[in-house]
C-alpha positions as CSV (number, residue, x, y, z in Angstrom):
1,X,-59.9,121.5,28.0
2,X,-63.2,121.2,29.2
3,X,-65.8,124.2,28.9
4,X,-68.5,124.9,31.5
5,X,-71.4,127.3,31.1
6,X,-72.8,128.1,34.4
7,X,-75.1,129.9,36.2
8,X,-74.4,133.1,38.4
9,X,-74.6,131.2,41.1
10,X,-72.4,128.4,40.6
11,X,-69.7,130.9,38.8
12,X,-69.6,132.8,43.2
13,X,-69.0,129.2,44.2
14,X,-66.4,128.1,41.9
15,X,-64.5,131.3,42.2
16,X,-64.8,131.5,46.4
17,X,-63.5,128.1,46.4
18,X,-67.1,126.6,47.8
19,X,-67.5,124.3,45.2
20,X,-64.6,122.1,44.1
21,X,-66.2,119.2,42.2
22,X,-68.1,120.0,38.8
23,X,-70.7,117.1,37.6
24,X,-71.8,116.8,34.0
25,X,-73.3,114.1,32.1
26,X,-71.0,112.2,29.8
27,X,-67.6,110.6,29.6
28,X,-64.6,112.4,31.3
29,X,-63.4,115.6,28.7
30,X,-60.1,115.5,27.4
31,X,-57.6,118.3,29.5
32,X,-56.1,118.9,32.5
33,X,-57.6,122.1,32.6
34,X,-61.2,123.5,33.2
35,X,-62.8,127.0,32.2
36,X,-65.9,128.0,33.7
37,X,-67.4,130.6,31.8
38,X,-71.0,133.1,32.9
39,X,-71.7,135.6,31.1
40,X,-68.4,137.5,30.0
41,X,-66.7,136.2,33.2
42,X,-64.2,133.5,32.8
43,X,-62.4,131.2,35.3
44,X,-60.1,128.8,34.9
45,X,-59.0,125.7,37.2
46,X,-56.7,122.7,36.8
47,X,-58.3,119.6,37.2
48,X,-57.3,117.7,39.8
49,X,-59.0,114.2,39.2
50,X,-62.1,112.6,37.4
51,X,-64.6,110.0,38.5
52,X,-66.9,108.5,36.1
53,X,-70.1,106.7,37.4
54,X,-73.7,106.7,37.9
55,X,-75.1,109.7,39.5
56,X,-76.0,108.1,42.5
57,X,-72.5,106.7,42.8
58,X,-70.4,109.9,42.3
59,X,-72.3,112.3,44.7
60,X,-72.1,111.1,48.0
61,X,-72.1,111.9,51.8
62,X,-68.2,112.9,51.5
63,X,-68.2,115.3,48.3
64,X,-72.3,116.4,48.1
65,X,-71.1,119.6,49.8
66,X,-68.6,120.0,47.3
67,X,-70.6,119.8,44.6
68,X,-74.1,122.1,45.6
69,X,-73.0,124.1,48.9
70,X,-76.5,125.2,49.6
71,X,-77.0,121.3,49.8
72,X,-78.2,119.8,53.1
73,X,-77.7,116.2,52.5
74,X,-77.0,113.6,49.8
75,X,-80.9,113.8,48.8
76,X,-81.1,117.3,47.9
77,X,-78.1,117.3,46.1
78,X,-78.9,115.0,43.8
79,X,-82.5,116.8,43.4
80,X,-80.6,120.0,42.5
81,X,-78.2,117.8,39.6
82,X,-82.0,116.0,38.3
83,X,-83.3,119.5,37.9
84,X,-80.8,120.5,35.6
85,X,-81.2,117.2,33.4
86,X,-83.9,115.6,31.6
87,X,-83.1,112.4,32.6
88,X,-80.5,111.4,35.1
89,X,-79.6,107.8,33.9
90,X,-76.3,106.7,32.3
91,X,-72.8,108.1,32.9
92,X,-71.6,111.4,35.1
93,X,-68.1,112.8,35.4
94,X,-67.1,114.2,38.6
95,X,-64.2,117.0,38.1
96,X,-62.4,117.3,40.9
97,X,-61.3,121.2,40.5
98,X,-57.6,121.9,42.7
99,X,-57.5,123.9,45.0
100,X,-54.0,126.1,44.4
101,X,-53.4,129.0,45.7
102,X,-53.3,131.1,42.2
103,X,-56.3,129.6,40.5
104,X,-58.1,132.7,40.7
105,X,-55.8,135.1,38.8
106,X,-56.7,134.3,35.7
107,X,-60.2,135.0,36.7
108,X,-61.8,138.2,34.5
């Protein structure tokens, strides 16, 4: 099960349901199942799919919203991800988080 430590920020979009796909560098995790964790405050989210790819080919025009709300376009998306990273080359994984109706009651 896949562990994400996250900013204040990114912790009010996962848990209003703004944000429903999670990039991080690497290969896919193992688990059905992720936990977002900021602070003492933990969330947890099933895993609807993963993409694997390139930066550049995992955030596009159809899920850059999904990944940075505050986005405007592709462009700044992507510039919000680089920030994060010291070096954006090699593999990304896109988790696709679901978006059931009870995935916030677990929240603390």
């Amino acid at each position: 099960m896949p562990l994400f430590m996250v900013k204040k920020e990114v912790f009010g979009w996962v848990k209003s349901g703004q944000k429903t796909v999670e990039v991080r560098r690497g290969n896919a995790r193992r688990g059905e199942e992720a936990v977002f964790q900021c602070g003492s405050n933990i969330l947890r989210l099933q895993i609807a799919k993963k993409e694997t790819g390139r930066l550049d080919e995992i955030v596009r025009q159809d899920n850059f919203k999904a990944i940075i709300p505050s986005a405007k376009s592709v462009e700044e998306a992507l510039e919000y991800l680089k920030s994060l990273y010291d070096s954006t080359e090699g593999l990304f994984t896109a988790y696709y988080l679901s978006c059931n109706s009870d995935e916030h009651l677990n929240s603390k």
